[in-house]
Every structure is written in structure tokens, then in C-alpha cells.
C-alpha positions in Angstrom: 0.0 0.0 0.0 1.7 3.2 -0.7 2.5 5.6 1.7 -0.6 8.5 0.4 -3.3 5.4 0.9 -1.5 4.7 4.7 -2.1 8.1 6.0 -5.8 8.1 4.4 -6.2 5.2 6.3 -5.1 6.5 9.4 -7.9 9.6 8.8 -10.7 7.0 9.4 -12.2 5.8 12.3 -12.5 2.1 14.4 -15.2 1.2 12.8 -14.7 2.4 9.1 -11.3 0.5 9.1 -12.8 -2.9 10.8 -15.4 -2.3 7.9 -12.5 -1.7 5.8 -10.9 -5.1 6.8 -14.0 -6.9 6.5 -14.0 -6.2 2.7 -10.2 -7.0 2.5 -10.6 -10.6 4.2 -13.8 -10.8 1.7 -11.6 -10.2 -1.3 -8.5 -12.6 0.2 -11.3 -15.4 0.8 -12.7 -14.7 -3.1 -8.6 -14.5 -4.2 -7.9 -18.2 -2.1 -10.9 -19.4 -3.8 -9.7 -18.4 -7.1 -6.5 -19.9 -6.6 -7.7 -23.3 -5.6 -10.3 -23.7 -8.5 -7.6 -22.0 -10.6 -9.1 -18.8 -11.9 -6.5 -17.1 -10.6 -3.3 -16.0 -12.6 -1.7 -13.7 -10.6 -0.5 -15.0 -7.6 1.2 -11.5 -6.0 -2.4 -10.4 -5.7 -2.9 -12.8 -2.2 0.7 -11.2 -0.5 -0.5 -7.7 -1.2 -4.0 -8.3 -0.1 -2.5 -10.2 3.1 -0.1 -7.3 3.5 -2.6 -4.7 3.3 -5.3 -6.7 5.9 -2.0 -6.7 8.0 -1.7 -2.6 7.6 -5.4 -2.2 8.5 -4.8 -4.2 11.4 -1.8 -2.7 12.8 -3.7 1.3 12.4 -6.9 -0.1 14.2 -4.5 -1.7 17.1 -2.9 1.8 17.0 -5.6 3.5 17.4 -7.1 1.6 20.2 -4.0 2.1 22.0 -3.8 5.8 21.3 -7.5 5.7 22.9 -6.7 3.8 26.0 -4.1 6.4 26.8 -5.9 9.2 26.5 -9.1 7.7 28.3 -11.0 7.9 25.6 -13.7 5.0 25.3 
């Protein structure tokens, strides 16, 4: 994910990014699929898609952090 699309990411809130991941692990489940029935022709596709779930992850645990600190529930 390139750096521009990170800090967007890091603009939106809990819920819009566990939203956000939802759709991501939609798309990696769909991509797995592909690969198994063998649709699926480029295999970088699944890293990146891993990787970026991964990012997603790692803002929202950031985030929640960032609110436990500061009290904010």
C-alpha cells in the first residue's frame, strides 16, 4: 500500500477501518478461492492483499491504543 493510501487510512475511524478489513478478508477469501479452482493467474495479488489486511490491522491496534491512553472509550 503506498505511503498516500496509509495516512488516508489513518484519517478513518475504528469502525470504518474494521469495515475496511472486512471487505479486505472478503476479497483474500474470493482470491484463495480463485486460486484453488484456478481462476487465478496472478498469484502477488494474495501477498498484497495479506499485506494490506495486515496494515489495517496494525492502524486499528494503534488506534485503540492511542484511545486507551488518553481515556477515551
Amino acid at each position: 500500500m503506498p505511503k498516500k493510501e496509509l495516512d488516508s487510512l489513518r484519517e478513518l475511524t475504528v469502525k470504518e477501518l474494521q469495515q475496511k478489513a472486512r471487505d479486505v478478508k472478503s476479497e483474500l477469501f474470493n482470491l484463495r478461492f480463485a486460486l484453488r479452482t484456478g481462476h487465478l493467474t496472478d498469484f502477488s495479488k494474495i501477498r498484497a492483499m495479506r499485506r494490506s489486511y495486515a496494515q489495517i490491522q496494525t492502524i486499528i491496534c494503534e488506534k485503540r491504543l492511542a484511545e486507551g491512553e488518553h481515556g477515551a472509550a
